[in-house]
CHARMM-style PDB file with segment names, atoms N, HN, CA, C and O in Angstrom:
ATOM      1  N   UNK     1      14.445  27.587  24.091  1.00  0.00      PROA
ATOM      2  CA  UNK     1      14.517  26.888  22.824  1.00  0.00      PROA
ATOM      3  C   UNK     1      13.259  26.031  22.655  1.00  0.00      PROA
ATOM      4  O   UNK     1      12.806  25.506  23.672  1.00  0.00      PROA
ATOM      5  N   UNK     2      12.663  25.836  21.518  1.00  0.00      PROA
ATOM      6  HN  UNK     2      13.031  26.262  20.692  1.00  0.00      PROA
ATOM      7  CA  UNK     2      11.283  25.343  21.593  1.00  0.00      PROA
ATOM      8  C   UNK     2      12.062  23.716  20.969  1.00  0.00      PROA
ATOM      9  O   UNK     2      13.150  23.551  20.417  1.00  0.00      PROA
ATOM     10  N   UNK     3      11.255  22.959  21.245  1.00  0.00      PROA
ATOM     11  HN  UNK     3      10.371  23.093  21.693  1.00  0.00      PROA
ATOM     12  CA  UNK     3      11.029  21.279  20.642  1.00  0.00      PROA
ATOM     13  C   UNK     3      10.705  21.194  19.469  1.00  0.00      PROA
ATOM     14  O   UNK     3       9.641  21.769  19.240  1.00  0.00      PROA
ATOM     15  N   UNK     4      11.199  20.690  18.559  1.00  0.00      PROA
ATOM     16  HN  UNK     4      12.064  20.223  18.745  1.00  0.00      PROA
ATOM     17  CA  UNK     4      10.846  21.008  16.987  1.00  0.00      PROA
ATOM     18  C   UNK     4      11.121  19.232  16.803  1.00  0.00      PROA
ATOM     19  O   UNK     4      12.147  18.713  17.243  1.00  0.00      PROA
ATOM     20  N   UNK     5      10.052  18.445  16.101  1.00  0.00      PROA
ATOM     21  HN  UNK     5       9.218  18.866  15.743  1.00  0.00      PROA
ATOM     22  CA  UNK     5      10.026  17.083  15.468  1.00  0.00      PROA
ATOM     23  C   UNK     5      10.640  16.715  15.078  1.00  0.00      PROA
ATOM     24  O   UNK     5      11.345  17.699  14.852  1.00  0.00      PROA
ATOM     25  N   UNK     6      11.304  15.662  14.552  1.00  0.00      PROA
ATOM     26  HN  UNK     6      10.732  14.863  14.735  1.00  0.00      PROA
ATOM     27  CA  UNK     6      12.215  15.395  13.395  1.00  0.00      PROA
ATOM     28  C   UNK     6      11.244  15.628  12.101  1.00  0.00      PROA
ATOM     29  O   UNK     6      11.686  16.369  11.222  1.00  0.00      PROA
ATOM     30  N   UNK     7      10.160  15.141  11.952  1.00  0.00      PROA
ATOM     31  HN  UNK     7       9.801  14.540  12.666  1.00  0.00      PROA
ATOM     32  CA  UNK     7       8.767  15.599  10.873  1.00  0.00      PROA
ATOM     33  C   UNK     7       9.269  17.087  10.616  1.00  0.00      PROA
ATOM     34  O   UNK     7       9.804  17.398   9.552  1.00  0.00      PROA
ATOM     35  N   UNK     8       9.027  18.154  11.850  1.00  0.00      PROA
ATOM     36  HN  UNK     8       8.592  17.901  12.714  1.00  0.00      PROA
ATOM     37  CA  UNK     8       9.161  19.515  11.305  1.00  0.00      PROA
ATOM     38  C   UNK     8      10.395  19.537  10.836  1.00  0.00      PROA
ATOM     39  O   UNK     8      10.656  20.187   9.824  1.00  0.00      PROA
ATOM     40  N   UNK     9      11.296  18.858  11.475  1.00  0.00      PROA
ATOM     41  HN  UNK     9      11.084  18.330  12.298  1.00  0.00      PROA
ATOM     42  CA  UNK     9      12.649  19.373  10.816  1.00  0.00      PROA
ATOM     43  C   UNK     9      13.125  18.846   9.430  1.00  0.00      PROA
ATOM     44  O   UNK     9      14.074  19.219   8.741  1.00  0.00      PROA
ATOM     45  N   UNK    10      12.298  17.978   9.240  1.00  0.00      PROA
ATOM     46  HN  UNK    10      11.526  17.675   9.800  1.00  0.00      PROA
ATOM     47  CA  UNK    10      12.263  17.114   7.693  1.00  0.00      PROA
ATOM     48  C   UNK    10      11.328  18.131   6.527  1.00  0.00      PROA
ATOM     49  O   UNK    10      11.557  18.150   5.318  1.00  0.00      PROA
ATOM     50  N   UNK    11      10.169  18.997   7.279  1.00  0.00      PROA
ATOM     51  HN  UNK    11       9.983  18.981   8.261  1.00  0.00      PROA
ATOM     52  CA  UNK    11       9.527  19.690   6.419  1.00  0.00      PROA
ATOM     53  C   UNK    11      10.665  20.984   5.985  1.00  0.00      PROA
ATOM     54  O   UNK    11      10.929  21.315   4.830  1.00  0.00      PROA
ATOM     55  N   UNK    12      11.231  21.585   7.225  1.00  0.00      PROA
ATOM     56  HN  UNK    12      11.017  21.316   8.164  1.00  0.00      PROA
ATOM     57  CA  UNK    12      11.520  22.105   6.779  1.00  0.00      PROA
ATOM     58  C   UNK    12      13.103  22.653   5.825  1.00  0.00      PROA
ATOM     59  O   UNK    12      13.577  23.720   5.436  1.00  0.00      PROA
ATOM     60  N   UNK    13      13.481  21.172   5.784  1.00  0.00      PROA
ATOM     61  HN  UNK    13      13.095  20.305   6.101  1.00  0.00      PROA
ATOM     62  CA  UNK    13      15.089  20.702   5.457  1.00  0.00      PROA
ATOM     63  C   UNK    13      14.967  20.858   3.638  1.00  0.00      PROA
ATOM     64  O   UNK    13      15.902  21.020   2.854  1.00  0.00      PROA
ATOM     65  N   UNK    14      13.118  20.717   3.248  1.00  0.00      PROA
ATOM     66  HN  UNK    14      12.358  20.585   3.885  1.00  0.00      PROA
ATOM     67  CA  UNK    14      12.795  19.871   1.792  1.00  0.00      PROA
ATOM     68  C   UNK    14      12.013  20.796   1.604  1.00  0.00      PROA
ATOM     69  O   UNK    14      11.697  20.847   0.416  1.00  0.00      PROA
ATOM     70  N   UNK    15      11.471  21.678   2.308  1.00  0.00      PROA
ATOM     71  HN  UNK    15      11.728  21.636   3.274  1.00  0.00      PROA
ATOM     72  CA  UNK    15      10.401  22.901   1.963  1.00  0.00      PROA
ATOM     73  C   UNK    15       8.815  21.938   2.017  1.00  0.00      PROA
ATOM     74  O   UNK    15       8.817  20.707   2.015  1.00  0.00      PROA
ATOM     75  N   UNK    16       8.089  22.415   2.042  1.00  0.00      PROA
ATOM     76  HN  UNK    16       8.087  23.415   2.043  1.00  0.00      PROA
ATOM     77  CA  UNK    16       6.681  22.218   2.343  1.00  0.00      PROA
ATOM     78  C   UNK    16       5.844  21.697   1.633  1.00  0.00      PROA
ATOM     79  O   UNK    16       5.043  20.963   2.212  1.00  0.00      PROA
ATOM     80  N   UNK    17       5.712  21.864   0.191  1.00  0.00      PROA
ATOM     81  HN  UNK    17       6.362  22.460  -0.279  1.00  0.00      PROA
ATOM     82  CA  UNK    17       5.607  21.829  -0.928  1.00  0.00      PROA
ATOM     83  C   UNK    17       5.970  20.126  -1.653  1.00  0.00      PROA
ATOM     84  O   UNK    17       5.209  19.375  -2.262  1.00  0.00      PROA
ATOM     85  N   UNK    18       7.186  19.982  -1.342  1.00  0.00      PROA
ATOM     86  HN  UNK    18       7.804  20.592  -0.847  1.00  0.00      PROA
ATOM     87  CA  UNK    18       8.000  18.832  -1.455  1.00  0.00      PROA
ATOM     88  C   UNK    18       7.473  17.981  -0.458  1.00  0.00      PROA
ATOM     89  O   UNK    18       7.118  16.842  -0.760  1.00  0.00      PROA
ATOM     90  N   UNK    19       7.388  18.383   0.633  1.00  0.00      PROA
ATOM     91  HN  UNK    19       7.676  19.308   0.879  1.00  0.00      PROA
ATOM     92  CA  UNK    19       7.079  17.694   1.801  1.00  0.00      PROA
ATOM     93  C   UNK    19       5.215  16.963   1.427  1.00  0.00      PROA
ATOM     94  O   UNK    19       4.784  15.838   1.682  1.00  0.00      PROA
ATOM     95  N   UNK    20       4.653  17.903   0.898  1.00  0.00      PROA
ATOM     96  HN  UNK    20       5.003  18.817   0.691  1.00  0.00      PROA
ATOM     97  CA  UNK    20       3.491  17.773   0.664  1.00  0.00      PROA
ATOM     98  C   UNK    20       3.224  16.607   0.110  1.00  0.00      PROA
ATOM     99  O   UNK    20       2.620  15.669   0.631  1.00  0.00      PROA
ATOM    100  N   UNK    21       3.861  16.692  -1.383  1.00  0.00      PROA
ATOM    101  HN  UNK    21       4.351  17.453  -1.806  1.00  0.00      PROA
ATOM    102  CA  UNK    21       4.102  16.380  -2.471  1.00  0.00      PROA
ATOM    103  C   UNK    21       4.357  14.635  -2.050  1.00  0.00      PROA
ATOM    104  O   UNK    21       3.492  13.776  -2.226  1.00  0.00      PROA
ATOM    105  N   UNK    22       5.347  14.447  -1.633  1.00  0.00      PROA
ATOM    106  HN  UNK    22       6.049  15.144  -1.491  1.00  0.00      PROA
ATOM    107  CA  UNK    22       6.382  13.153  -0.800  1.00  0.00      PROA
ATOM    108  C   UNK    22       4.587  12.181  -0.054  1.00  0.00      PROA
ATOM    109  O   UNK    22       4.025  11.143  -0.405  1.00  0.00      PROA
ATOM    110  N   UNK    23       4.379  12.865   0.666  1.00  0.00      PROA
ATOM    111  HN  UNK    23       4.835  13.709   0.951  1.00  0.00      PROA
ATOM    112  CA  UNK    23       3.137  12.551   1.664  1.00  0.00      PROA
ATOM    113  C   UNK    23       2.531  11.660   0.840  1.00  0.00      PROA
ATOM    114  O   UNK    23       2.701  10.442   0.906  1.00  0.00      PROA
ATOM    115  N   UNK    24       1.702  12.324  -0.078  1.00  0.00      PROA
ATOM    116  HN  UNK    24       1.564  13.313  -0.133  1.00  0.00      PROA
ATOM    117  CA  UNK    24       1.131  12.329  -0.889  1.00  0.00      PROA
ATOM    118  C   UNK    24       1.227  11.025  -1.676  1.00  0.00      PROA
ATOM    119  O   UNK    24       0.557   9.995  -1.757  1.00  0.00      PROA
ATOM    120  N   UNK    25       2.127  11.412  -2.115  1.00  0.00      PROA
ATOM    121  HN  UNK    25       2.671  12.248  -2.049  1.00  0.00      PROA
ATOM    122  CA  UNK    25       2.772  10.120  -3.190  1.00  0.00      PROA
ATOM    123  C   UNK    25       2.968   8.533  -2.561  1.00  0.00      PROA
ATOM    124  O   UNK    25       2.570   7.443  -2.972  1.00  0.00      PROA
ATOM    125  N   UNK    26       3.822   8.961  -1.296  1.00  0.00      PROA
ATOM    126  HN  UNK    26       4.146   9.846  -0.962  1.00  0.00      PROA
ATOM    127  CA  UNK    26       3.743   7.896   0.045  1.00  0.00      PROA
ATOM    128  C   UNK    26       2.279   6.511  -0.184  1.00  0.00      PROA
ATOM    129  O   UNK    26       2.225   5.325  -0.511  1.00  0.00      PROA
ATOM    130  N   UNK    27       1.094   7.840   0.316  1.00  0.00      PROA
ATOM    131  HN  UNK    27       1.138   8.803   0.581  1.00  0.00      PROA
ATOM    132  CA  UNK    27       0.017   7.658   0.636  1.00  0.00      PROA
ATOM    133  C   UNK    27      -0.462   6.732  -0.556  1.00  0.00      PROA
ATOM    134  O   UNK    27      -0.985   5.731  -0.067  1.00  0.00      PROA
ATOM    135  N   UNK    28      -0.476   6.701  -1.810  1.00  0.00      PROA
ATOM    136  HN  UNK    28      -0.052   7.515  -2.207  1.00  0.00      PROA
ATOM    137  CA  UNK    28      -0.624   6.724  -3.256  1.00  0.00      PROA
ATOM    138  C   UNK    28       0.065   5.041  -2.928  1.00  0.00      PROA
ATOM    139  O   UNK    28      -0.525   3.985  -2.700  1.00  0.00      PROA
ATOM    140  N   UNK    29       1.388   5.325  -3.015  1.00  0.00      PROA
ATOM    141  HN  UNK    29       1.867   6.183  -3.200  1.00  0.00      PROA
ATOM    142  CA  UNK    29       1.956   3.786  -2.999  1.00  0.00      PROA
ATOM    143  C   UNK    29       1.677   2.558  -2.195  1.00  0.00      PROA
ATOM    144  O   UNK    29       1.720   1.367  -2.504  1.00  0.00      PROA
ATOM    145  N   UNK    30       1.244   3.448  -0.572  1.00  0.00      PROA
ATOM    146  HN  UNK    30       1.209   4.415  -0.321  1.00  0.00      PROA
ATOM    147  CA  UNK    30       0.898   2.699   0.148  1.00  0.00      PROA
ATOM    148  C   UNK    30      -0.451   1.665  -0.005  1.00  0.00      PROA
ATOM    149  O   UNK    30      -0.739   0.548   0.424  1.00  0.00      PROA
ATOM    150  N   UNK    31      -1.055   2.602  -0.796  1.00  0.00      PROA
ATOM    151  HN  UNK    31      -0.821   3.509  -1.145  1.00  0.00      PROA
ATOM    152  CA  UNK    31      -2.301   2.303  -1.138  1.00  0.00      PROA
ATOM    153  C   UNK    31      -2.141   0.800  -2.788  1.00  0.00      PROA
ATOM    154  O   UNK    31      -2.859  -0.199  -2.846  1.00  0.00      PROA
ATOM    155  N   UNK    32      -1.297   1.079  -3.586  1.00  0.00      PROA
ATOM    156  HN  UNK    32      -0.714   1.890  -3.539  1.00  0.00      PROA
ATOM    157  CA  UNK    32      -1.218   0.603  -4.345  1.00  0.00      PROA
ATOM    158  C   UNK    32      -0.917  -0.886  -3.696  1.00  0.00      PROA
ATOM    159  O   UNK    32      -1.667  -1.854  -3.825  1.00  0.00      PROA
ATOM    160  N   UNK    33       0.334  -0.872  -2.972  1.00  0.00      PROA
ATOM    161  HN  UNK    33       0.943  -0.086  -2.868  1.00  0.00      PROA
ATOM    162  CA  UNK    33       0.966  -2.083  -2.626  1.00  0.00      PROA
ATOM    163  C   UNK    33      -0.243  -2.856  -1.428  1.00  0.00      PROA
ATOM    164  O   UNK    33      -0.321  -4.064  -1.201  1.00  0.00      PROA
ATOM    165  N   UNK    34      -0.805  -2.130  -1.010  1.00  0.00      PROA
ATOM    166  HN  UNK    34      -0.741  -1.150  -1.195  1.00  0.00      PROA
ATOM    167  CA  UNK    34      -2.435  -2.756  -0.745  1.00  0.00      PROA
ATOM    168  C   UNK    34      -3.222  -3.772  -1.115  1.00  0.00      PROA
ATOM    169  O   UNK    34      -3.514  -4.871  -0.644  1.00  0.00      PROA
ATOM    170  N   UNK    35      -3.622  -2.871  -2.499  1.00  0.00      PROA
ATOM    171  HN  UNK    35      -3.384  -1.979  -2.882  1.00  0.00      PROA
ATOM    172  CA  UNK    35      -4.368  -3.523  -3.377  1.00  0.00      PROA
ATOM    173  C   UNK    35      -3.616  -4.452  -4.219  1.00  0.00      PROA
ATOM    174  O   UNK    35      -4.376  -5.410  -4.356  1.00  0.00      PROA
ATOM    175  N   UNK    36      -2.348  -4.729  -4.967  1.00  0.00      PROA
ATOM    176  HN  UNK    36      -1.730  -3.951  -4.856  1.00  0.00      PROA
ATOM    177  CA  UNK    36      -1.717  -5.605  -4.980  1.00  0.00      PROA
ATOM    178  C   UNK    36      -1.738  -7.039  -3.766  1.00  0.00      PROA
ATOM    179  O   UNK    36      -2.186  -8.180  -3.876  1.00  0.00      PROA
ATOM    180  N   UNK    37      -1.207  -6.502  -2.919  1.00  0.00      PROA
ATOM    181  HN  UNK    37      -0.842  -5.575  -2.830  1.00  0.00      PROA
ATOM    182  CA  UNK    37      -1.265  -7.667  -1.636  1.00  0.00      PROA
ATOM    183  C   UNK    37      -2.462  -8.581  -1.740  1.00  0.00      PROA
ATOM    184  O   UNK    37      -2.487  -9.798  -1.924  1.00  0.00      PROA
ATOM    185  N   UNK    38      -3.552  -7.629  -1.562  1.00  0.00      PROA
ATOM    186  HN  UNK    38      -3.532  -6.640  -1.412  1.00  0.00      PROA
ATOM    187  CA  UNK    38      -5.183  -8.003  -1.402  1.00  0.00      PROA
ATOM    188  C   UNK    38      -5.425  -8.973  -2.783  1.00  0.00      PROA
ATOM    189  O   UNK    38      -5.899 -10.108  -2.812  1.00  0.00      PROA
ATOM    190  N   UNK    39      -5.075  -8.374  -3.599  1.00  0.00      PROA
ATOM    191  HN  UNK    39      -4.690  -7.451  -3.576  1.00  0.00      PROA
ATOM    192  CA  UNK    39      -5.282  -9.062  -4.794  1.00  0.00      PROA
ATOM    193  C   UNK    39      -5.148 -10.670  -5.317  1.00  0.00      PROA
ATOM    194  O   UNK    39      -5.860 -11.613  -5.663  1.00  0.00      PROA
ATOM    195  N   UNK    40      -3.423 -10.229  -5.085  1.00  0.00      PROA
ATOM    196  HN  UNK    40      -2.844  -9.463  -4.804  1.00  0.00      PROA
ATOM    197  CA  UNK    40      -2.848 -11.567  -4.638  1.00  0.00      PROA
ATOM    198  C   UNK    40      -3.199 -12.917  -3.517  1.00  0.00      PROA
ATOM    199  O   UNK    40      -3.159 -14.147  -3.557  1.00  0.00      PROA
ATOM    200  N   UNK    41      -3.485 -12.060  -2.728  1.00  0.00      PROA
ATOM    201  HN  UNK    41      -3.517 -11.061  -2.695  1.00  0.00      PROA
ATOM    202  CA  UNK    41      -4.101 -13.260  -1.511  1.00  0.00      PROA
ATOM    203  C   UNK    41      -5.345 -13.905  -1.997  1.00  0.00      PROA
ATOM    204  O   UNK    41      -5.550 -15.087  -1.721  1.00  0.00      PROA
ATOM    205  N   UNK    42      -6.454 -13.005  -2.919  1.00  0.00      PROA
ATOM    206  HN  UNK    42      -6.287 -12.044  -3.143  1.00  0.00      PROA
ATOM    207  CA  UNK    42      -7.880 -13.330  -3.641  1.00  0.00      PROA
ATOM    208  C   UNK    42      -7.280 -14.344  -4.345  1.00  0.00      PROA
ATOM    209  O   UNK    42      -7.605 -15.432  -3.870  1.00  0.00      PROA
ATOM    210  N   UNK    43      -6.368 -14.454  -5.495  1.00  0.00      PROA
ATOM    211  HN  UNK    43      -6.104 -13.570  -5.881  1.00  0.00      PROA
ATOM    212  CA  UNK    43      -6.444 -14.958  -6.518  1.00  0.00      PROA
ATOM    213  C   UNK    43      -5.580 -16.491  -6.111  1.00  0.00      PROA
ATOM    214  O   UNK    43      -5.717 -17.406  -6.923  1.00  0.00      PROA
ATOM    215  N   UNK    44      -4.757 -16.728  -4.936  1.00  0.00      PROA
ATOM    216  HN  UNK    44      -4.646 -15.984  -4.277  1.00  0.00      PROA
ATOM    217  CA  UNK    44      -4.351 -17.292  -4.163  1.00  0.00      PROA
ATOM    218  C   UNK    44      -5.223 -18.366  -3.636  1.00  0.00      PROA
ATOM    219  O   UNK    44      -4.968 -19.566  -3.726  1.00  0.00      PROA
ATOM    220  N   UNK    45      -6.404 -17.785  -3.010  1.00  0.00      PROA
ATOM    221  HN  UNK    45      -6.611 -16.809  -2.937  1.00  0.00      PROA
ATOM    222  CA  UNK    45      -7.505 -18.354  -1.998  1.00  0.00      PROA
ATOM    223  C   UNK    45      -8.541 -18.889  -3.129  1.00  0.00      PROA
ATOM    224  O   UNK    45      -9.186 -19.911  -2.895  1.00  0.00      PROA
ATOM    225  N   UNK    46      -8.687 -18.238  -4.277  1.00  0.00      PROA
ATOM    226  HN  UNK    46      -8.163 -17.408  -4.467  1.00  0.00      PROA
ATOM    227  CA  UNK    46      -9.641 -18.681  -5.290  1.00  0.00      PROA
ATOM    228  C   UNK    46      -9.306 -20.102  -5.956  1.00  0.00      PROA
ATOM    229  O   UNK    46      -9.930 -21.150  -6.121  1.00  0.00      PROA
ATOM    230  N   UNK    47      -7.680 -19.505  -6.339  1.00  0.00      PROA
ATOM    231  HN  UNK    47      -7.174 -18.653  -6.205  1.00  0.00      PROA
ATOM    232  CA  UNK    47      -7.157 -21.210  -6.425  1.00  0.00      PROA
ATOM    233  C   UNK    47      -7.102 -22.425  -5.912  1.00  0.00      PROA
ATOM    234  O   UNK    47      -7.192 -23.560  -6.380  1.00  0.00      PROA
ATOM    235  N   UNK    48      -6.954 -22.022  -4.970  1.00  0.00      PROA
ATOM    236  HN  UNK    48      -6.881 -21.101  -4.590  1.00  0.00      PROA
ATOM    237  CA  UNK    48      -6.827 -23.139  -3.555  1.00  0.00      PROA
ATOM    238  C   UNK    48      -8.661 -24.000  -3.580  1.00  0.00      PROA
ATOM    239  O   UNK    48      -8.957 -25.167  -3.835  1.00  0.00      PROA
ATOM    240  N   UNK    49      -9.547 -22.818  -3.203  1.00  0.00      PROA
ATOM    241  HN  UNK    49      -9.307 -21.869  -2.995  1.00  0.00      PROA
ATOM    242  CA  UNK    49     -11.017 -23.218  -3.795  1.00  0.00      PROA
ATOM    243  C   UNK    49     -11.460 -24.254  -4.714  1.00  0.00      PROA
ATOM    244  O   UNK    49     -12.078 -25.306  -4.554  1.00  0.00      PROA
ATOM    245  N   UNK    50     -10.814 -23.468  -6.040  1.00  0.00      PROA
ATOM    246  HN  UNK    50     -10.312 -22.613  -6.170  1.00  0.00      PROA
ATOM    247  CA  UNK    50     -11.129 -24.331  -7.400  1.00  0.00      PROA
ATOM    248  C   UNK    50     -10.311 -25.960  -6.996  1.00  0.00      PROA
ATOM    249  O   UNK    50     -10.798 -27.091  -7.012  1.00  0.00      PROA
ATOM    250  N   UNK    51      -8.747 -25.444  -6.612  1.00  0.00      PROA
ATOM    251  HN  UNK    51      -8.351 -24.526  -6.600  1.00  0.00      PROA
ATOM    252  CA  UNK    51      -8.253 -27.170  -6.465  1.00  0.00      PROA
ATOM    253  C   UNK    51      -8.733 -27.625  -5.703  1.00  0.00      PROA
ATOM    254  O   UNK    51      -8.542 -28.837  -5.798  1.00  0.00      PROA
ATOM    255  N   UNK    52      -9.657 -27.250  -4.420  1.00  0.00      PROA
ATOM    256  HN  UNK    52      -9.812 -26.265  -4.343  1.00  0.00      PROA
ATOM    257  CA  UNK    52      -9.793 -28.178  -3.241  1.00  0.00      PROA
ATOM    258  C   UNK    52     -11.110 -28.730  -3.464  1.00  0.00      PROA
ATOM    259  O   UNK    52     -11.352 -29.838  -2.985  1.00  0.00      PROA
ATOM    260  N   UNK    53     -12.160 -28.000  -4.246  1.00  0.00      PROA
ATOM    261  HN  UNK    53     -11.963 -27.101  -4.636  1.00  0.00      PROA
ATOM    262  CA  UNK    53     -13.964 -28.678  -4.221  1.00  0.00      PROA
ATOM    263  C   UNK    53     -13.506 -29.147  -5.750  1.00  0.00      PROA
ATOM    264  O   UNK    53     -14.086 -30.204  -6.000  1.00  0.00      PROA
ATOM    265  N   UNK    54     -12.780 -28.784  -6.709  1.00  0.00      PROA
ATOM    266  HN  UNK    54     -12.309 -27.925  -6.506  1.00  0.00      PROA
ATOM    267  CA  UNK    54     -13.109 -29.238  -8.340  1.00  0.00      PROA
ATOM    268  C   UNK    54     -13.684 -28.594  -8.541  1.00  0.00      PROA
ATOM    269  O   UNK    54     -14.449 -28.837  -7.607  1.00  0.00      PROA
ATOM    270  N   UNK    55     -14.120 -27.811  -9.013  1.00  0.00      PROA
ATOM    271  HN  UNK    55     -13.499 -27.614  -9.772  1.00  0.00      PROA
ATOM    272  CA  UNK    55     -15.017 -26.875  -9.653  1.00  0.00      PROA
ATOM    273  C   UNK    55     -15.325 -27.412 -11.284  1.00  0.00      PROA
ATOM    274  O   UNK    55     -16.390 -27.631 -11.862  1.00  0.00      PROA
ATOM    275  N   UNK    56     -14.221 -27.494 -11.636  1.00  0.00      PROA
ATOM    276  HN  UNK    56     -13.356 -27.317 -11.167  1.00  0.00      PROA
ATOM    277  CA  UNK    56     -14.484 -27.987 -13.365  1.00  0.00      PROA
ATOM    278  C   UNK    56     -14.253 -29.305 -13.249  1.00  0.00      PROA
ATOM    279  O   UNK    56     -13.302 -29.813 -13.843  1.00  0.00      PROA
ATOM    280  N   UNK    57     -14.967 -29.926 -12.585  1.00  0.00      PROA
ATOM    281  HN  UNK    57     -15.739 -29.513 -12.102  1.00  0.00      PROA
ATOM    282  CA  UNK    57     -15.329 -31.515 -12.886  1.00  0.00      PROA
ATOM    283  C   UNK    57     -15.566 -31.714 -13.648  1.00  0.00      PROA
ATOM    284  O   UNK    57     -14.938 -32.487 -14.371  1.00  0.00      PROA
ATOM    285  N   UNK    58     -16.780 -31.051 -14.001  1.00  0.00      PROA
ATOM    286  HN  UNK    58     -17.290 -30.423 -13.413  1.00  0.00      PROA
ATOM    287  CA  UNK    58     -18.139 -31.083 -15.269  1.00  0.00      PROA
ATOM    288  C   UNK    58     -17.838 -30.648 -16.710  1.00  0.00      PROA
ATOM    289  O   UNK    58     -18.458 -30.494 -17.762  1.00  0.00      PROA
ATOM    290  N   UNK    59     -16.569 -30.521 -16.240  1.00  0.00      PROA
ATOM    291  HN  UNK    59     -16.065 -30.646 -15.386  1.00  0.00      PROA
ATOM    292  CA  UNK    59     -16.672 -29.655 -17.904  1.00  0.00      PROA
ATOM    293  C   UNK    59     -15.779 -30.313 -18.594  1.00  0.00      PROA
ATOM    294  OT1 UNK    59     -15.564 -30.015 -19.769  1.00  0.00      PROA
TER     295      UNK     59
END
């Protein structure tokens, strides 16, 4: 009897295609909720900046 993954056995429970597809999309979100995160922490740290030196003293 050969060793088969739970991965292979997930590819082949959903077909390949699907499986592809899933990856894919995964990859896509993972990426999104990323750049969200990242974003957030910038606009976070920028604030913190502006309140901590004053920046618009002058204005």
């Amino acid at each position: 009897m050969t060793y088969t993954s739970l991965k292979e056995k997930h590819k082949s429970r959903i077909g390949r295609k699907d499986f592809k597809r899933n990856s894919r999309a995964k990859r896509t979100e993972h990426f999104a909720n990323s750049l969200v995160f990242v974003s957030m922490l910038g606009s976070v740290a920028l604030g913190f900046l502006i309140y901590k030196y004053n920046f618009f003293k002058f204005i």
